[in-house]
C-alpha positions as a Markdown table, in Angstrom:
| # | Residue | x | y | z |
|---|---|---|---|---|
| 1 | Unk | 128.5 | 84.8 | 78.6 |
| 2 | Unk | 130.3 | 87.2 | 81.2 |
| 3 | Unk | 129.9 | 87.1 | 84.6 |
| 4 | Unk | 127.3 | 90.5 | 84.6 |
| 5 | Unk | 125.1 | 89.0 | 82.3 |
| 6 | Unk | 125.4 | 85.5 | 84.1 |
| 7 | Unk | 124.9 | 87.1 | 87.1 |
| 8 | Unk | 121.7 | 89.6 | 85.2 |
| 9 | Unk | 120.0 | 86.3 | 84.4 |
| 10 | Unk | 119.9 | 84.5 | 87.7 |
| 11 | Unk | 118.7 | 87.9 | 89.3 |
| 12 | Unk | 116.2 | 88.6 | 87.1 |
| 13 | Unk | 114.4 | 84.9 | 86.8 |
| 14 | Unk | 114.5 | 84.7 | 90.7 |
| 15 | Unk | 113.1 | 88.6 | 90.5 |
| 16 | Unk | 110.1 | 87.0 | 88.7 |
| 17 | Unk | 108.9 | 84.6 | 91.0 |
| 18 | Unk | 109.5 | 86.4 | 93.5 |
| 19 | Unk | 107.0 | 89.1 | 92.0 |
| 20 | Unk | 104.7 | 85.9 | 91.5 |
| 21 | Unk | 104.9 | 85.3 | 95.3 |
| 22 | Unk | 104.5 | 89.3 | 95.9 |
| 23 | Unk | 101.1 | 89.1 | 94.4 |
| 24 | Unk | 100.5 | 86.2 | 97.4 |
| 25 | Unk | 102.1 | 88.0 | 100.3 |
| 26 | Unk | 100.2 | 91.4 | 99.2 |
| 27 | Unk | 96.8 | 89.5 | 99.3 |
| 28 | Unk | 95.6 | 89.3 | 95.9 |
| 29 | Unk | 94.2 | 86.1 | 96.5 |
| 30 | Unk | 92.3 | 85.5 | 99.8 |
| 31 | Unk | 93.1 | 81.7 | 99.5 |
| 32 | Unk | 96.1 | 80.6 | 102.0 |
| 33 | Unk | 96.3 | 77.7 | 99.9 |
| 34 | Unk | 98.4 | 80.2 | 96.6 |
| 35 | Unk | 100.5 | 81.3 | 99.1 |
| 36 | Unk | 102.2 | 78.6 | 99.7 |
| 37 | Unk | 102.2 | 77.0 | 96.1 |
| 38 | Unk | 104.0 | 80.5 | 94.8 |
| 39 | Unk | 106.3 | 79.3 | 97.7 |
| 40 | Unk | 106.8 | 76.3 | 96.6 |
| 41 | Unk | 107.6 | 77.6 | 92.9 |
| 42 | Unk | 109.8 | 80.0 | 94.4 |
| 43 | Unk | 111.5 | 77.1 | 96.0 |
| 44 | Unk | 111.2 | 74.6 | 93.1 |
| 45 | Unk | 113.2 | 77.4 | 90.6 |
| 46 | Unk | 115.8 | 78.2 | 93.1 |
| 47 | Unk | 116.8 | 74.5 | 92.8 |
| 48 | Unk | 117.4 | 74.3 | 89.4 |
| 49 | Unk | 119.2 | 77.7 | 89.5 |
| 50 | Unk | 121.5 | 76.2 | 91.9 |
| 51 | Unk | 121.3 | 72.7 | 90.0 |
| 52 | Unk | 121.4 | 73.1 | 86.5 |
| 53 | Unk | 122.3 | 76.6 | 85.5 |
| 54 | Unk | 125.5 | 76.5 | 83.2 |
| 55 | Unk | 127.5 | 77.0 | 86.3 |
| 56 | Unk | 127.7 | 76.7 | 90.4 |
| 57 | Unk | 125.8 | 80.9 | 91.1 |
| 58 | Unk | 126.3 | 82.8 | 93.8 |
| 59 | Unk | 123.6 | 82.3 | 95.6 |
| 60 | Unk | 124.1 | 85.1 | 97.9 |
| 61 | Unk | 124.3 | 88.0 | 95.4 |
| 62 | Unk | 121.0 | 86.0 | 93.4 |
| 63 | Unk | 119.5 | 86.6 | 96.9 |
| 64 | Unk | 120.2 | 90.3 | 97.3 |
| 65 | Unk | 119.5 | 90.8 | 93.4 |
| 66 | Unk | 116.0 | 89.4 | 93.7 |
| 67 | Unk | 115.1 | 91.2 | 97.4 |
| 68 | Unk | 116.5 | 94.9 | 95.3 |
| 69 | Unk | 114.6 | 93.4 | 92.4 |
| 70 | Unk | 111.1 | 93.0 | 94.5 |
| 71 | Unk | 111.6 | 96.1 | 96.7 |
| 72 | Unk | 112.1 | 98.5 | 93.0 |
| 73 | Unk | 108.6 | 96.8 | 91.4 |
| 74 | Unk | 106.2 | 97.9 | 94.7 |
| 75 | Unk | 108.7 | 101.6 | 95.6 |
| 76 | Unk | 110.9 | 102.8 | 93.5 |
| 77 | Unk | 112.8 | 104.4 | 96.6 |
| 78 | Unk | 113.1 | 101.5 | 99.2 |
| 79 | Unk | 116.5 | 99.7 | 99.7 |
| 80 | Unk | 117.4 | 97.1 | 101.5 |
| 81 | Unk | 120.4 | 97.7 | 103.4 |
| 82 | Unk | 122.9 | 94.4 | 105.0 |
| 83 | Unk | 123.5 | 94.9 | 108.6 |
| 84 | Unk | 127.3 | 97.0 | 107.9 |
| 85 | Unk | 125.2 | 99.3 | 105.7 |
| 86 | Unk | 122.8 | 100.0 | 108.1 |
| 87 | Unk | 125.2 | 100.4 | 110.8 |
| 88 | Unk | 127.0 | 103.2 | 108.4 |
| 89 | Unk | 123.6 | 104.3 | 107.4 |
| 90 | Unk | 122.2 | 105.2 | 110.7 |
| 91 | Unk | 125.5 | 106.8 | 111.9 |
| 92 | Unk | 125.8 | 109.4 | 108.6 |
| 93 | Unk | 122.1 | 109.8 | 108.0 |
| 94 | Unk | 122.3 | 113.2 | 110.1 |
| 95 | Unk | 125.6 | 114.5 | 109.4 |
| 96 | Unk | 126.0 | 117.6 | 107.0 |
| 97 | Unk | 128.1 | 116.2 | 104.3 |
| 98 | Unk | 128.9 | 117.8 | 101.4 |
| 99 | Unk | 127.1 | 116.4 | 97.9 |
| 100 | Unk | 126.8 | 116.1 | 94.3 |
| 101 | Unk | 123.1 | 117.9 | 94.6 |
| 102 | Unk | 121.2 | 114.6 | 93.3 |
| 103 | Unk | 117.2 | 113.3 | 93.6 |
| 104 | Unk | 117.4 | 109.4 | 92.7 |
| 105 | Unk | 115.4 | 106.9 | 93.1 |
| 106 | Unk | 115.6 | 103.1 | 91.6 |
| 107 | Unk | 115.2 | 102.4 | 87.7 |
| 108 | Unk | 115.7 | 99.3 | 85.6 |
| 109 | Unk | 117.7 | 98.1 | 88.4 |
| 110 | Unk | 120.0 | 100.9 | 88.1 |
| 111 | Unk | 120.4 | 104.2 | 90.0 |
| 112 | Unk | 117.9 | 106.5 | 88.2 |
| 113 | Unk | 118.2 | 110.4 | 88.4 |
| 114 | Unk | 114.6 | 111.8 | 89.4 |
| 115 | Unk | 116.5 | 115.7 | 89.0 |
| 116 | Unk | 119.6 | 117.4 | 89.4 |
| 117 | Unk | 119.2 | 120.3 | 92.6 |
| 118 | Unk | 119.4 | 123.4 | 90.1 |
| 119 | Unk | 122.9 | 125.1 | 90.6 |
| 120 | Unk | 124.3 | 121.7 | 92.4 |
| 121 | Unk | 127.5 | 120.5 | 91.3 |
| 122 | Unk | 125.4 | 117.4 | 89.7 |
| 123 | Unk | 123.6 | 120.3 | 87.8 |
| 124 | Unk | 126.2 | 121.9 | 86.2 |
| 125 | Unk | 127.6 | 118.6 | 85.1 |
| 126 | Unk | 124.3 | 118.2 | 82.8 |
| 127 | Unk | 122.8 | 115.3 | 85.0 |
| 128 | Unk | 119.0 | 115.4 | 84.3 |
| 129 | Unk | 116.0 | 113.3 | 84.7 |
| 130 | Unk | 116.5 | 110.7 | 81.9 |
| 131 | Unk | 119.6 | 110.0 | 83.5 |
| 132 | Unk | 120.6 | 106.5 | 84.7 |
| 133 | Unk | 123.6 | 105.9 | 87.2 |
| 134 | Unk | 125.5 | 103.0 | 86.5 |
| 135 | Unk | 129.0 | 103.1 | 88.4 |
| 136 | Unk | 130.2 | 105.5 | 91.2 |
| 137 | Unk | 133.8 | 105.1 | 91.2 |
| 138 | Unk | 133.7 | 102.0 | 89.5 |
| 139 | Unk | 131.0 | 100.2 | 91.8 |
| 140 | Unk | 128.3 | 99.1 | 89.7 |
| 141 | Unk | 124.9 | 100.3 | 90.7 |
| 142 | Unk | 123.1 | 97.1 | 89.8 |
| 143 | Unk | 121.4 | 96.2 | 92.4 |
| 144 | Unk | 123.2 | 98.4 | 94.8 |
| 145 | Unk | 120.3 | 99.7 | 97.5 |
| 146 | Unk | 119.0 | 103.5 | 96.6 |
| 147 | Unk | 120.5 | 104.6 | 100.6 |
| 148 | Unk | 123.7 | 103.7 | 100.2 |
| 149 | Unk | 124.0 | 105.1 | 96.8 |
| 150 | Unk | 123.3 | 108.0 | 98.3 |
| 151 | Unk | 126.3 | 107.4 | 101.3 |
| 152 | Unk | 128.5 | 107.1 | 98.6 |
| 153 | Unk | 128.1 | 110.6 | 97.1 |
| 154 | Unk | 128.7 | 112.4 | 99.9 |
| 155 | Unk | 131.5 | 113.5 | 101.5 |
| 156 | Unk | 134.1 | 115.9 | 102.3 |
| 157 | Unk | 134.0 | 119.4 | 99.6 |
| 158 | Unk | 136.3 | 119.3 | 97.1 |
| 159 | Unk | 136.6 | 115.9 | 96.7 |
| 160 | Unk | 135.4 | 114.0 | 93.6 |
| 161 | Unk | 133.0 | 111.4 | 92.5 |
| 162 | Unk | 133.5 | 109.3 | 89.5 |
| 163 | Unk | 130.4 | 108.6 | 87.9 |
| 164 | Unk | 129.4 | 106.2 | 84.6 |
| 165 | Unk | 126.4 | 107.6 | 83.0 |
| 166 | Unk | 123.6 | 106.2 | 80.6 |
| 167 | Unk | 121.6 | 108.5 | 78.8 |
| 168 | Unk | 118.7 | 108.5 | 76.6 |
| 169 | Unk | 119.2 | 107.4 | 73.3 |
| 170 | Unk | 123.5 | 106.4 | 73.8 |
| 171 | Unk | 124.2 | 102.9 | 74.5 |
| 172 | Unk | 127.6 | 104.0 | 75.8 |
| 173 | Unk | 128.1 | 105.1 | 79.0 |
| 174 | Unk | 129.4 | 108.9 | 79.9 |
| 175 | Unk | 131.9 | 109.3 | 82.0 |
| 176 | Unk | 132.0 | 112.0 | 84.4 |
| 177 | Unk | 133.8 | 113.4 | 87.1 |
| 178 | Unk | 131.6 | 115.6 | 89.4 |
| 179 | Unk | 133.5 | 117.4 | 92.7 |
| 180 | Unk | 131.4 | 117.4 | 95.9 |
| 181 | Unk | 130.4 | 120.7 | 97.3 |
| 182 | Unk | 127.6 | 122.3 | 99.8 |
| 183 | Unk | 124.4 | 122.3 | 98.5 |
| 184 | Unk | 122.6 | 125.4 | 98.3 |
| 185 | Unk | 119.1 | 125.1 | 97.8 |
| 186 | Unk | 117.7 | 127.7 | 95.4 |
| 187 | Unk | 115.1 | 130.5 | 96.5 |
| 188 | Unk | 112.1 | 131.3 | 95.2 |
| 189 | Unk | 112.1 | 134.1 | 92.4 |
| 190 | Unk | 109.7 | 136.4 | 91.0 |
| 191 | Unk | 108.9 | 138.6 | 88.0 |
| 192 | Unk | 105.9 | 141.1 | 86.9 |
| 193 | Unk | 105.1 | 139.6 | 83.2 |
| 194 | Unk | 103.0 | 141.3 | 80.5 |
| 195 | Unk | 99.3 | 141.6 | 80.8 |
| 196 | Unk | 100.0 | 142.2 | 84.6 |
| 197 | Unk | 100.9 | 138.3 | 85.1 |
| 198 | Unk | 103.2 | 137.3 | 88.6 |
| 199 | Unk | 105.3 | 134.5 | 87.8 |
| 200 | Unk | 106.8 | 132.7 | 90.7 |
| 201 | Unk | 109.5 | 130.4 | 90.4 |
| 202 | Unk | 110.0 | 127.6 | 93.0 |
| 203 | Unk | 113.2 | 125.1 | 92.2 |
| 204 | Unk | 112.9 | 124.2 | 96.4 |
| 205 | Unk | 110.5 | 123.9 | 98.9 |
| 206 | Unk | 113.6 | 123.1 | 101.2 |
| 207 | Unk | 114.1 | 125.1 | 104.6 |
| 208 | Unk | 111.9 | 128.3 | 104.3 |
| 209 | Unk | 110.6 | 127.9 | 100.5 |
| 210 | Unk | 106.8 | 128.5 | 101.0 |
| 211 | Unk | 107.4 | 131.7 | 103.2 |
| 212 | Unk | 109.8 | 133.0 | 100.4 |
| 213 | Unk | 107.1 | 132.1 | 98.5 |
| 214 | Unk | 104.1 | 133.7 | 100.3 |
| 215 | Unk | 106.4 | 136.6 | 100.2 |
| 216 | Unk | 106.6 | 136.8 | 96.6 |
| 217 | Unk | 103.0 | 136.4 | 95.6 |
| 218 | Unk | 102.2 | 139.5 | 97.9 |
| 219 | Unk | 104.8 | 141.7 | 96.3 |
| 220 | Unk | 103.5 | 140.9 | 92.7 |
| 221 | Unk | 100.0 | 141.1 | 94.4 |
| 222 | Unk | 100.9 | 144.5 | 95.7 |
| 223 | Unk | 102.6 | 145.4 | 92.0 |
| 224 | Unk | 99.5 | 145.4 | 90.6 |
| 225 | Unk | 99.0 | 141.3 | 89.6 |
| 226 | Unk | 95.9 | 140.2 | 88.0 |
| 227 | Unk | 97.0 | 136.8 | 87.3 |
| 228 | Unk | 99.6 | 134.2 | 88.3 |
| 229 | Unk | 101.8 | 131.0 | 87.3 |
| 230 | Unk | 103.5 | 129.3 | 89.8 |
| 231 | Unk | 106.5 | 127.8 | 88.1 |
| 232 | Unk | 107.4 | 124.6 | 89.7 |
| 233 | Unk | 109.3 | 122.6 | 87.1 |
| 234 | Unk | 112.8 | 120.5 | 88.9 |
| 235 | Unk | 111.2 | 121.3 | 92.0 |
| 236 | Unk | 111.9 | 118.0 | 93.8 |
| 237 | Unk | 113.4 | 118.9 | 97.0 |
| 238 | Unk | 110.9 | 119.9 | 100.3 |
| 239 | Unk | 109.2 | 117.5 | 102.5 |
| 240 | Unk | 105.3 | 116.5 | 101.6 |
| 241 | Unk | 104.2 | 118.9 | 104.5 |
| 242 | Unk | 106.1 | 122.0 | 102.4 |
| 243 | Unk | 104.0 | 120.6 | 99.8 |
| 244 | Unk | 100.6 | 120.5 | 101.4 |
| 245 | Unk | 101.8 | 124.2 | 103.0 |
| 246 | Unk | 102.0 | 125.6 | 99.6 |
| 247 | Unk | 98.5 | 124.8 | 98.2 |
| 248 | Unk | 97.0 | 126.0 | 101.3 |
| 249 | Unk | 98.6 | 129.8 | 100.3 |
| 250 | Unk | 96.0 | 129.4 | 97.1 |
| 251 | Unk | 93.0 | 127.3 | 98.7 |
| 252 | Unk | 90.6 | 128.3 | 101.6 |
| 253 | Unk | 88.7 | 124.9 | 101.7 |
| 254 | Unk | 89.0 | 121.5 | 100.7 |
| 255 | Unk | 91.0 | 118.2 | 100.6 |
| 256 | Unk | 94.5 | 119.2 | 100.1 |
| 257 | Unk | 95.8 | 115.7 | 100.2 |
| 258 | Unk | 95.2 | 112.3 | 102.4 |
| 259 | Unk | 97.9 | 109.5 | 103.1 |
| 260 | Unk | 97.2 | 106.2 | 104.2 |
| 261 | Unk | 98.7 | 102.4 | 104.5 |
| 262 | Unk | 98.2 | 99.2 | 105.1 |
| 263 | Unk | 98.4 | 99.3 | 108.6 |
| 264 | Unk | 97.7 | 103.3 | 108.5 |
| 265 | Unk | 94.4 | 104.7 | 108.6 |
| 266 | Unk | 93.3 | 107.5 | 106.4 |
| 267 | Unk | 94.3 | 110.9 | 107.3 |
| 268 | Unk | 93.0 | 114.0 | 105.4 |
| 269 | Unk | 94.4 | 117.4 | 105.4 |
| 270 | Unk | 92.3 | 120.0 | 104.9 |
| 271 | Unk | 93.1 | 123.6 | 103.7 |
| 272 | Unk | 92.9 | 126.6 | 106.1 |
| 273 | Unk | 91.1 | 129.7 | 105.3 |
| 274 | Unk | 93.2 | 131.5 | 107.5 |
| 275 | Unk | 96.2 | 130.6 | 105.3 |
| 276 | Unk | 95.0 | 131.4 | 101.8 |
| 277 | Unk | 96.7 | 135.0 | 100.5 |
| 278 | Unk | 95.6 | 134.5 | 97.0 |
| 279 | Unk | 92.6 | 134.5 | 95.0 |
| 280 | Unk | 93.8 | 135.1 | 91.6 |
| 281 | Unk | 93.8 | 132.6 | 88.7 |
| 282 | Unk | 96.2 | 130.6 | 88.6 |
| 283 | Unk | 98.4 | 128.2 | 86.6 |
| 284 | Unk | 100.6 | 125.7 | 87.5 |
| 285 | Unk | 103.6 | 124.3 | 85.5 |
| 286 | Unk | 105.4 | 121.0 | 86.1 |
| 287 | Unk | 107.7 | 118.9 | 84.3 |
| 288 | Unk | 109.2 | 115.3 | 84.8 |
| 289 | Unk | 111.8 | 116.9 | 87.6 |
| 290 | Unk | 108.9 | 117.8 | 90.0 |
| 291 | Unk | 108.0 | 115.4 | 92.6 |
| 292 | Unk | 107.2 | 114.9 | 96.6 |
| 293 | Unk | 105.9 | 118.3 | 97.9 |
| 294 | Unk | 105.9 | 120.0 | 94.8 |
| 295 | Unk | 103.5 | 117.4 | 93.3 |
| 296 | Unk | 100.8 | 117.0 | 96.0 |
| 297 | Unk | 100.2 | 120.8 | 95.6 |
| 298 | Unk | 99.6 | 120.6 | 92.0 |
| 299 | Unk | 97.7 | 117.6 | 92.4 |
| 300 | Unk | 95.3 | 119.7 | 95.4 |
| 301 | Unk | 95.0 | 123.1 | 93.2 |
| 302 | Unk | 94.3 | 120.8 | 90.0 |
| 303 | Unk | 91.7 | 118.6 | 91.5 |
| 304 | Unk | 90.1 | 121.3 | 93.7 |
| 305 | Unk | 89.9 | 123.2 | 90.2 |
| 306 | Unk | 91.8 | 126.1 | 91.7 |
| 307 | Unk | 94.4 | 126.0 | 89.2 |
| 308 | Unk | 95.0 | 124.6 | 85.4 |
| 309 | Unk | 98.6 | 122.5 | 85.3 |
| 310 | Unk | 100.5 | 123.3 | 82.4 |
| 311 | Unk | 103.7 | 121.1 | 80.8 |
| 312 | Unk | 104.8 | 117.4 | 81.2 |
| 313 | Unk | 103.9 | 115.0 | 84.0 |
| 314 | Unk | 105.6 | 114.7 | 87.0 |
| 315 | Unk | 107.7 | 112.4 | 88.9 |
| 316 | Unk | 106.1 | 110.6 | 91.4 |
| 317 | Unk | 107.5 | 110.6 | 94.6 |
| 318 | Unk | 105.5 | 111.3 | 97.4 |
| 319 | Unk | 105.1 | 108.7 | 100.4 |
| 320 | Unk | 105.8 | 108.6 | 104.1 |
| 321 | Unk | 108.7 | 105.9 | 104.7 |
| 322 | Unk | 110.4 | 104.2 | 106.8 |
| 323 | Unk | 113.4 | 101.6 | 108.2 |
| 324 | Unk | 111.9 | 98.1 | 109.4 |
| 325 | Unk | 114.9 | 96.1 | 111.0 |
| 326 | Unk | 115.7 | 92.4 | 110.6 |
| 327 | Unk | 116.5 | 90.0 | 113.5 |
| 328 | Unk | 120.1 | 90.1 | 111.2 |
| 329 | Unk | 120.8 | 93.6 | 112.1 |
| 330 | Unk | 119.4 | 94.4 | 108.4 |
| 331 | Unk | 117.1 | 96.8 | 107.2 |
| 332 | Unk | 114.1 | 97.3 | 104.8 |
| 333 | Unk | 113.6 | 101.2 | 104.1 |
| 334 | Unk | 110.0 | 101.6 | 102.5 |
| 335 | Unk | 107.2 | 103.6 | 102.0 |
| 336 | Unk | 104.2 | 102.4 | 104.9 |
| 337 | Unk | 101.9 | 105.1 | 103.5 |
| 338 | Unk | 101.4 | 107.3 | 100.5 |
| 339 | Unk | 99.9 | 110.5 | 100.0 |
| 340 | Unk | 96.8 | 110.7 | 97.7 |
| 341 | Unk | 95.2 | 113.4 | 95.3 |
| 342 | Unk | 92.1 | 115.0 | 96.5 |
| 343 | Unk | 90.5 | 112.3 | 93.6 |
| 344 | Unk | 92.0 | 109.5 | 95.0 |
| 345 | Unk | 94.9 | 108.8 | 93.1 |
| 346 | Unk | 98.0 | 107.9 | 94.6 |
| 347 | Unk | 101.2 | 110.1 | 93.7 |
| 348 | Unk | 103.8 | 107.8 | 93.8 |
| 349 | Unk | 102.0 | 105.8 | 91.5 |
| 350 | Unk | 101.1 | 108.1 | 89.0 |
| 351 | Unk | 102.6 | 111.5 | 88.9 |
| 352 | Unk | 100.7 | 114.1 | 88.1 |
| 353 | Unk | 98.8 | 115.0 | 84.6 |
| 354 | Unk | 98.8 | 118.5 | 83.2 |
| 355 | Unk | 95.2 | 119.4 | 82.4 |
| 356 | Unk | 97.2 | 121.2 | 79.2 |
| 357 | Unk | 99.7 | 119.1 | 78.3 |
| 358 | Unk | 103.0 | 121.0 | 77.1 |
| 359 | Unk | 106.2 | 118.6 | 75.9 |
| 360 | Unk | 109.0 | 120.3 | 78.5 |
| 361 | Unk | 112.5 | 121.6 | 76.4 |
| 362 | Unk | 115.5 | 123.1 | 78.4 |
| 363 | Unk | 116.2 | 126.5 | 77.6 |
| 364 | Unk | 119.7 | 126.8 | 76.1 |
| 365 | Unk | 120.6 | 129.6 | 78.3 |
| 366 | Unk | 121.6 | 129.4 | 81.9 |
| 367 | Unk | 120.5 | 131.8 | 84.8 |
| 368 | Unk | 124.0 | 132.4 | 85.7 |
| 369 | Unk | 124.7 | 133.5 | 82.0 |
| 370 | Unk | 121.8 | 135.9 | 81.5 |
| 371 | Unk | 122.6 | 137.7 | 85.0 |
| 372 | Unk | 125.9 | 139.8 | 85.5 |
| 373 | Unk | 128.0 | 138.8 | 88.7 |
| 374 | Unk | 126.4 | 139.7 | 92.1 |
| 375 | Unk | 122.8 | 140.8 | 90.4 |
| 376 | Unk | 119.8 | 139.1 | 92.1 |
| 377 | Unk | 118.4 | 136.0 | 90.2 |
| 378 | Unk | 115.9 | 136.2 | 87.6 |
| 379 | Unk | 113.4 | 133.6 | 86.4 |
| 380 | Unk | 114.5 | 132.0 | 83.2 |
| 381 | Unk | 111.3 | 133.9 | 80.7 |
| 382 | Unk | 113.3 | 133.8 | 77.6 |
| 383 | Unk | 111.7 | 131.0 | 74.6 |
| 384 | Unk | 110.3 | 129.2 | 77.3 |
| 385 | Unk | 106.8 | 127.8 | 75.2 |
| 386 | Unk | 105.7 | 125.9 | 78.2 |
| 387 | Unk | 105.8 | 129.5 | 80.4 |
| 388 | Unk | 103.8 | 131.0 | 77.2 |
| 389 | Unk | 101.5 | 128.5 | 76.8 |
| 390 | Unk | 100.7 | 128.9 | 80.8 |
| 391 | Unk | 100.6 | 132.5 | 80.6 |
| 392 | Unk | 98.1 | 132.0 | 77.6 |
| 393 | Unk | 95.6 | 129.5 | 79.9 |
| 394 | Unk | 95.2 | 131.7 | 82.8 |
| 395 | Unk | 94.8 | 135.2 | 80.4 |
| 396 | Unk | 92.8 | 133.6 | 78.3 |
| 397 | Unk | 91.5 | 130.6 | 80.1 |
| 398 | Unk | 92.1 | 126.5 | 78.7 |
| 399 | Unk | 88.7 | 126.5 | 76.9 |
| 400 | Unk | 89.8 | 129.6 | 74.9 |
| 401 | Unk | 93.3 | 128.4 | 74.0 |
| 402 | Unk | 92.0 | 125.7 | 72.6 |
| 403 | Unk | 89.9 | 127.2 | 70.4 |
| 404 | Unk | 92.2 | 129.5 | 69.2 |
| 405 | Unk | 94.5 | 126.6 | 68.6 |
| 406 | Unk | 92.2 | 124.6 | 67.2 |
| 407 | Unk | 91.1 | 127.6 | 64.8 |
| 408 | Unk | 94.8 | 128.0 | 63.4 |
| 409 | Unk | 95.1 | 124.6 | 62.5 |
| 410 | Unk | 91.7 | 124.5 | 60.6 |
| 411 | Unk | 89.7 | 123.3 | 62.8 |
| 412 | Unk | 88.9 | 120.7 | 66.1 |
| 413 | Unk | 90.9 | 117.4 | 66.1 |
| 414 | Unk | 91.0 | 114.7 | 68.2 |
C-alpha cells in the first residue's frame, strides 16, 4: 500500500467519527450525555490508529485530513487555514493579482471546479464544472484548504500554473498548463429573437452587471419586446446582493430571499416597486455553472411565479461567510448564515430546480469564432435546445409545451 492510500485511509476513518461527533456538537441530540460518548469513540479510534495500524501515522497530517474532511461535509467552501496560511492569507486577500479565471469549491476531498469565468485563461483551457483539481504544480490538492488553493493560482501575468486534472468519465489525470492573466469579467449581452423575444445574456453579475443589465432589457423593451429570457447559465461570479438586485429589476413585491444562522436571526429582503423595469414574461435558464447571486434570483422569480426556469440545476453556492481565529493564530473560514428561497429552501444546500428541466450541452462553437475581430459580442443563439426550449415556455407558456410535447410522442407519460 503507498503512502497516499495509507495516508487516504487514516483520513478518511478519522473523517467518520468525526462526522459521528458533528452530529453531537450540531445538536442533533439534546442529551449532553452523546456528546461526550461520540467523544469518547472519537478518542477510543484514534488509539488504535496510532496503536495498531500497519504502521507508526502521521498524526498531524490525520489531524488536518479529518478537520478538511469535517469542514467539506457541513460547506463545501470553508477551509481551514494553519496559522502561516493565514498570515499569507490575510496579507494577499486584497491585492489585484493576476488569475487562472476559476470558481472552486471542495469535492471528494479534492479541489472541485464550480465554473470556469467565460473568456478566462482557465476557460479557454476547457476547464468546466465536472472538473476536479488534483495537483497545482505538483502539490496535491487532497486535503489542501479551498483558500489557499486559491493563493496558489494567482500571481504575476504571464506566468504559469501547472495543473493535474480529473475529468468525468477518465481515470487518468490531464495535464495542463494554464498561464495567469487579468481577468475580465464578461458584460451582459443582448439580442432581439423571433416572435419579438429579448434575450439577455448574463456570464457576471461582477462590478456593474445588473445596471448593464437593466440597460439591456430597456433597449429590447424599447425595440419592440414582448417577451424575455434571461440567460444566466456559468454565471457564478457577483456577490449575493448583485443577485437579490437583479430579481428586484423583474419583481415589484415579495420575498426576494432571507439569510439566517445559528447565531443570526432571520433577515428578509423584500423586492422594491420602485426598482421593477419589467413586466413581461419571462424565462430563466440556468445550468450547473450558475451559483451565488445568479441562483437566489432564479430561486425569487421561480418561487414568486414571476418566471419559469429552464435547463439543468444549479450549483449551490450562496451563503454569507466568514474567518473565525484560533488561539493558534489559525483560522476556520465558514459560512455563519445562508441565504434561503422565498419557499424556504436553503441554496447552498440544494441548488436550484428548473420548473422545465432541459439536460445542458455546450455549443461547439465559440463566441470569439462566430464574431470577426473588434465586432461587439453576440449571445451564443446558434443549436442551443436549452435557449429554444426557453423561448418555446415563455411564447407558448409550460402548460402548452407540454402538451405539444406530449402530443408528438403519442400521448401523456409519466
Amino acid at each position: 500500500m503507498n503512502s497516499r492510500l495509507k495516508f487516504w485511509v487514516v483520513s478518511s476513518s478519522t473523517c467518520l467519527v468525526l462526522l459521528l461527533l458533528l452530529g453531537a456538537v450540531r445538536g442533533r441530540s439534546a442529551n449532553p450525555e452523546d456528546t461526550y460518548r461520540h467523544l469518547a469513540v472519537y478518542t477510543e479510534v484514534l488509539q488504535h490508529i496510532k496503536a495498531d495500524y500497519v504502521e507508526e501515522p502521521d498524526m498531524k497530517g490525520v489531524t488536518v485530513g479529518a478537520v478538511n474532511g469535517m469542514l467539506e461535509s457541513i460547506d463545501p467552501y470553508a477551509s481551514y487555514l494553519n496559522a502561516d496560511q493565514y498570515k499569507q492569507y490575510v496579507a494577499t486577500k486584497d491585492q489585484k493579482k493576476a488569475d487562472i479565471g476559476l470558481v472552486m469549491s471542495k469535492k471528494f476531498g479534492y479541489i472541485g471546479i464550480v465554473d470556469a469565468i467565460p473568456g478566462s485563461p482557465a476557460a479557454k483551457a476547457g476547464l468546466g464544472t465536472t472538473d476536479v483539481i488534483e495537483t497545482i504544480n505538483g502539490v496535491a490538492t487532497r486535503d489542501m484548504p479551498l483558500a489557499f488553493a486559491e493563493l496558489l493560482l494567482k500571481g504575476d501575468a504571464g506566468t504559469n500554473v501547472e495543473l493535474g486534472v480529473l475529468r468525468y468519465r477518465n481515470p487518468e489525470p490531464t495535464k495542463l498548463t494554464v498561464t495567469r492573466a487579468a481577468i475580465h469579467y464578461p458584460v451582459p449581452l443582448s439580442k432581439m429573437m423571433a416572435d419579438n423575444v429579448g434575450l439577455v445574456q448574463v456570464e457576471s453579475l461582477q462590478g456593474n452587471g445588473v445596471q448593464d443589465v437593466a440597460a439591456k432589457v430597456k433597449e429590447l423593451q424599447n425595440q419592440g419586446a414582448k417577451r424575455l429570457v434571461l440567460d444566466v447559465r456559468h454565471c457564478a461570479t457577483g456577490e449575493p446582493a448583485s443577485g437579490i438586485a437583479l430579481a428586484n429589476l423583474f419583481l415589484d413585491k415579495g420575498v426576494i430571499t432571507y439569510t439566517q444562522g445559528q447565531k443570526m436571526a432571520r433577515q428578509d429582503f423584500n423586492a422594491d416597486a420602485s426598482k421593477d423595469i419589467s413586466k413581461l414574461p419571462l424565462a430563466v435558464i440556468t445550468n450547473r455553472g450558475t451559483a451565488s447571486g445568479c441562483e437566489i434570483a432564479a430561486a425569487a422569480l421561480l418561487d414568486n411565479k414571476r418566471a419559469d426556469v429552464v435547463g439543468d440545476r444549479t450549483y449551490g453556492d450562496a451563503s454569507i461567510r466568514k474567518p473565525i481565529t484560533m488561539d493558534d493564530g489559525s483560522a476556520v473560514i465558514l459560512s455563519v448564515a445562508k441565504y434561503y428561497s422565498p419557499n424556504g429552501k436553503a441554496i447552498q444546500d440544494t441548488g436550484v430546480t428548473p420548473s422545465v428541466p432541459v439536460a445542458d450541452v455546450e455549443q461547439a462553437t465559440d463566441n470569439e469564432d462566430q464574431n470577426p475581430p473588434n465586432a461587439e459580442p453576440q449571445p451564443k443563439t446558434n443549436d442551443d435546445p436549452v435557449l429554444k426550449k426557453a423561448i418555446e415556455v415563455v411564447t407558448k407558456g409550460k402548460t402548452d409545451t407540454a402538451k405539444s410535447s406530449a402530443t408528438k410522442r403519442g400521448g401523456w407519460s409519466a
